[in-house]
PyMOL commands that place a pseudoatom at each C-alpha (Angstrom):
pseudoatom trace, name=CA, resn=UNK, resi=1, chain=A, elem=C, hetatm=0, pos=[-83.359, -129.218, -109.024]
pseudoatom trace, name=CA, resn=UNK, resi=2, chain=A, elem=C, hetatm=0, pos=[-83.757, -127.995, -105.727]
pseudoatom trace, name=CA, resn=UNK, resi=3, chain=A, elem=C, hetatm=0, pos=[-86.501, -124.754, -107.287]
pseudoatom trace, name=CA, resn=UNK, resi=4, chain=A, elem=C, hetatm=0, pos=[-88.395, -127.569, -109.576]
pseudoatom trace, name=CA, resn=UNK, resi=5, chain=A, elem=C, hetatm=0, pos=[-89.086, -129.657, -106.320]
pseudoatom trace, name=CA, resn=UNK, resi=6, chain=A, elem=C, hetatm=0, pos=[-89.593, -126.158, -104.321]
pseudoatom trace, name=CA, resn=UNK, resi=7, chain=A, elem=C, hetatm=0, pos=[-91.669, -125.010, -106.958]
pseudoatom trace, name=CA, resn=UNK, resi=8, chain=A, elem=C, hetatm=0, pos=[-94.099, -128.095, -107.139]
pseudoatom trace, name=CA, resn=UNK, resi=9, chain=A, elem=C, hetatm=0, pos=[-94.636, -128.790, -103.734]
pseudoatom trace, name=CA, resn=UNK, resi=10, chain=A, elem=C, hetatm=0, pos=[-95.000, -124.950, -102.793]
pseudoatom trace, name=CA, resn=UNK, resi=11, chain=A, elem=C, hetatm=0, pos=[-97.271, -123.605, -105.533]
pseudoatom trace, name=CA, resn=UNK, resi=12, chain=A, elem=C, hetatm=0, pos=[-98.668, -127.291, -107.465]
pseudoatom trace, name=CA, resn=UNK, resi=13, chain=A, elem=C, hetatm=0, pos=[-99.825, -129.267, -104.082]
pseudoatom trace, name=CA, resn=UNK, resi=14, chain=A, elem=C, hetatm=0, pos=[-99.857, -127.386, -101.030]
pseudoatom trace, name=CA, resn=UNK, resi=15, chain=A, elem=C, hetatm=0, pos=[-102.134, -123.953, -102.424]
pseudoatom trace, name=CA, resn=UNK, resi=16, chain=A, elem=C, hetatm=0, pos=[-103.670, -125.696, -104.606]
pseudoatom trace, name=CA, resn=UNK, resi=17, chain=A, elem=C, hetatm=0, pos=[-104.847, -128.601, -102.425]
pseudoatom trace, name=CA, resn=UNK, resi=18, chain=A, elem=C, hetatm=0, pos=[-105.025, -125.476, -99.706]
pseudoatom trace, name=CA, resn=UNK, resi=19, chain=A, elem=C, hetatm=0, pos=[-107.657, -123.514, -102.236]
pseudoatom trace, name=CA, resn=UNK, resi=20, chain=A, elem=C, hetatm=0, pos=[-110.201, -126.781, -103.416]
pseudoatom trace, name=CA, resn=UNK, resi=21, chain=A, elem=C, hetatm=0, pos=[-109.543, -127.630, -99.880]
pseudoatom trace, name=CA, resn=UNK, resi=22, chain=A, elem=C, hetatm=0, pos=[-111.194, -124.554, -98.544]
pseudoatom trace, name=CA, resn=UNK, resi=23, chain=A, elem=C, hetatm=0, pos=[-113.539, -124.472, -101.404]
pseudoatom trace, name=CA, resn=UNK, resi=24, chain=A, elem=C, hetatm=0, pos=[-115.076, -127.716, -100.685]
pseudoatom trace, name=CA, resn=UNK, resi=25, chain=A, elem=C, hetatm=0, pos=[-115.396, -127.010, -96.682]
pseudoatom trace, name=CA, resn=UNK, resi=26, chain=A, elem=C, hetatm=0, pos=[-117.214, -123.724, -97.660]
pseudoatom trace, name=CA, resn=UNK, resi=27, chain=A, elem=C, hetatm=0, pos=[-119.206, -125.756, -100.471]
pseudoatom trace, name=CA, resn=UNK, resi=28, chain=A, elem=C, hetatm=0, pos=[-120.269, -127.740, -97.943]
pseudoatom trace, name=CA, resn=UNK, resi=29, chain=A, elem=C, hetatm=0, pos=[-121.026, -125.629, -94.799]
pseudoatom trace, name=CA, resn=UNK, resi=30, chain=A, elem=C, hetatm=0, pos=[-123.080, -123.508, -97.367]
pseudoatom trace, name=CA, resn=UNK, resi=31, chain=A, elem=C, hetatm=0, pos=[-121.381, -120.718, -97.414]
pseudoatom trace, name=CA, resn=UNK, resi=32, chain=A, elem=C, hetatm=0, pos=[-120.858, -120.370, -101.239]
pseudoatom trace, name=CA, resn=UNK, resi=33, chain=A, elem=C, hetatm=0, pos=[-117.169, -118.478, -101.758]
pseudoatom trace, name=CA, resn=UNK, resi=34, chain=A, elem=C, hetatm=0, pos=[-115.435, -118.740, -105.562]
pseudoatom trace, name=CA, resn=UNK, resi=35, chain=A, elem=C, hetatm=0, pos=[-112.565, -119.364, -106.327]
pseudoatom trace, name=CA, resn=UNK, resi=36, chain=A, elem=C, hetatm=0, pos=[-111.655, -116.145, -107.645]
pseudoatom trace, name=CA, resn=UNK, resi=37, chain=A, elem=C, hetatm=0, pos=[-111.833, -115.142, -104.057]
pseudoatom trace, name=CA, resn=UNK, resi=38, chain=A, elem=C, hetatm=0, pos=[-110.369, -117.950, -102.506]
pseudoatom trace, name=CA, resn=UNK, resi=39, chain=A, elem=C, hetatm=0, pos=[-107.144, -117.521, -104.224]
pseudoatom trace, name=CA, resn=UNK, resi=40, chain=A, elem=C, hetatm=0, pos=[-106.964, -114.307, -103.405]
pseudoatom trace, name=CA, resn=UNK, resi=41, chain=A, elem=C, hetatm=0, pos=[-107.399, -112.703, -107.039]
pseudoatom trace, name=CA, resn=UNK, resi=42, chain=A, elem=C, hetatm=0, pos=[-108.156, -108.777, -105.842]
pseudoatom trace, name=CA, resn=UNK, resi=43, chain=A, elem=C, hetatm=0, pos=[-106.772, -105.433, -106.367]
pseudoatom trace, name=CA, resn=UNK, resi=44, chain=A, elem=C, hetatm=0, pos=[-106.080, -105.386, -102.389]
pseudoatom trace, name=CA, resn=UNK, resi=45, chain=A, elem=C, hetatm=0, pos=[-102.691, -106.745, -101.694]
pseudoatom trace, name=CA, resn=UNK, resi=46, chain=A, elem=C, hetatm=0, pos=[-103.544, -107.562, -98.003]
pseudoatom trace, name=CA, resn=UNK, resi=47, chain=A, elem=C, hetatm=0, pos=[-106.530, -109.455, -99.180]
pseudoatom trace, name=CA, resn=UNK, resi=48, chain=A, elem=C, hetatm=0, pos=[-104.530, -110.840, -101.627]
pseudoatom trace, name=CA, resn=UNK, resi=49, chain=A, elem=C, hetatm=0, pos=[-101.445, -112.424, -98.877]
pseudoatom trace, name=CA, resn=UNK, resi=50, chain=A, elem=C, hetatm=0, pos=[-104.301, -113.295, -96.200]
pseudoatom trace, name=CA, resn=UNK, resi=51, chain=A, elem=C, hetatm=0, pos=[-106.073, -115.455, -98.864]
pseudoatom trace, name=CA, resn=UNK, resi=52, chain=A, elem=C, hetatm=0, pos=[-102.921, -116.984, -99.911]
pseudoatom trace, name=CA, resn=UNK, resi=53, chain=A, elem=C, hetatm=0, pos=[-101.415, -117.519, -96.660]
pseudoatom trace, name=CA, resn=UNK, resi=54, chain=A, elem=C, hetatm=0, pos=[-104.885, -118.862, -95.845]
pseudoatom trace, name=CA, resn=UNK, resi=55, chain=A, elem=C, hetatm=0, pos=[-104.555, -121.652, -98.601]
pseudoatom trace, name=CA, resn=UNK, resi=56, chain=A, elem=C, hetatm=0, pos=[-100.986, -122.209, -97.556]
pseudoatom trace, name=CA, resn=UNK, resi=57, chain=A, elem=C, hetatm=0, pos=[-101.633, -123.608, -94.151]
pseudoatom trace, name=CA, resn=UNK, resi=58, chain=A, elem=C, hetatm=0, pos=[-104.781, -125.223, -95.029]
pseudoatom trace, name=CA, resn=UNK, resi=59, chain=A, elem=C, hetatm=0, pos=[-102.750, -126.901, -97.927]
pseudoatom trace, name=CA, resn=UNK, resi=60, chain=A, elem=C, hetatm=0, pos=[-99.719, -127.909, -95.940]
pseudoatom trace, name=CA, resn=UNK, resi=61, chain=A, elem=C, hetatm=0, pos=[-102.071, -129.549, -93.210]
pseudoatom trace, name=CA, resn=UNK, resi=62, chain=A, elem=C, hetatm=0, pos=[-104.530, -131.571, -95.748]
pseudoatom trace, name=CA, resn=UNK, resi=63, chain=A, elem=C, hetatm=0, pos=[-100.919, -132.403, -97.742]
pseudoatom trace, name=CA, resn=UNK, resi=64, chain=A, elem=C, hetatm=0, pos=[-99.806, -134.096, -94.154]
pseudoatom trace, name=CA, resn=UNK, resi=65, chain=A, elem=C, hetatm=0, pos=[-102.611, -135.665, -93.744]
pseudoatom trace, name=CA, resn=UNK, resi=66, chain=A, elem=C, hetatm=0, pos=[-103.369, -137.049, -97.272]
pseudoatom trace, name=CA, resn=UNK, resi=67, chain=A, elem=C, hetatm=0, pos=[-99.488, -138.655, -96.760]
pseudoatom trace, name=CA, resn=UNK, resi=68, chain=A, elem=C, hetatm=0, pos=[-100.241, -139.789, -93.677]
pseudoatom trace, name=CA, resn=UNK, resi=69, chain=A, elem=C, hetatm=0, pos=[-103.177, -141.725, -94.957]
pseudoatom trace, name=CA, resn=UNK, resi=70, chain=A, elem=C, hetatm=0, pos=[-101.838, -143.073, -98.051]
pseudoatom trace, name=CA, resn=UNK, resi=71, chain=A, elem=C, hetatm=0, pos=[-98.671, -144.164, -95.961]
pseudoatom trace, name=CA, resn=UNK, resi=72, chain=A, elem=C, hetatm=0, pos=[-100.995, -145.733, -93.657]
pseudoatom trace, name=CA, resn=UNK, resi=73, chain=A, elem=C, hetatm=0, pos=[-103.065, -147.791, -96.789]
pseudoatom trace, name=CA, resn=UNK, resi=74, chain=A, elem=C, hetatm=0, pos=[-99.814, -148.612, -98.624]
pseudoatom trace, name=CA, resn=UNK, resi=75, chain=A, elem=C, hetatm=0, pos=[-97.717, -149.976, -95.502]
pseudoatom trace, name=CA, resn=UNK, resi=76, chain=A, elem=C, hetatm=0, pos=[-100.540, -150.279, -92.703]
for i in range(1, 76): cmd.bond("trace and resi %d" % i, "trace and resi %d" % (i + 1))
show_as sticks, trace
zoom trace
């Protein structure tokens, strides 16, 4: 039970809410990245760890934040 709910908050929400997360704020500064990049898809395994890493953090901080606010709507 334990490596379903590690599993689906780890890989499911936080990197992939890190990844579109990143992908939209690049989107929108204009400076057009893919995906394929953003998630860290190359042959260099350092690239490879920063990226995902990267989309880790970003993920765990919009994931806060996106509980924070539907906390705040649902009991606020």
């Amino acid at each position: 039970m334990n490596l379903f709910i590690d599993l689906i908050l780890r890989r499911i929400i936080v990197r992939v809410l890190g990844l579109y997360t990143r992908y939209f704020f690049f989107y929108t500064i204009g400076k057009k990245k893919t995906i394929k990049y953003l998630s860290g898809n190359t042959k260099e395994l350092s690239t490879s760890l920063s990226q995902d890493f990267k989309n880790a953090i970003v993920g765990t901080i919009s994931f806060v934040f996106l509980s924070i606010g539907i906390a705040y709507i649902v009991w606020g």
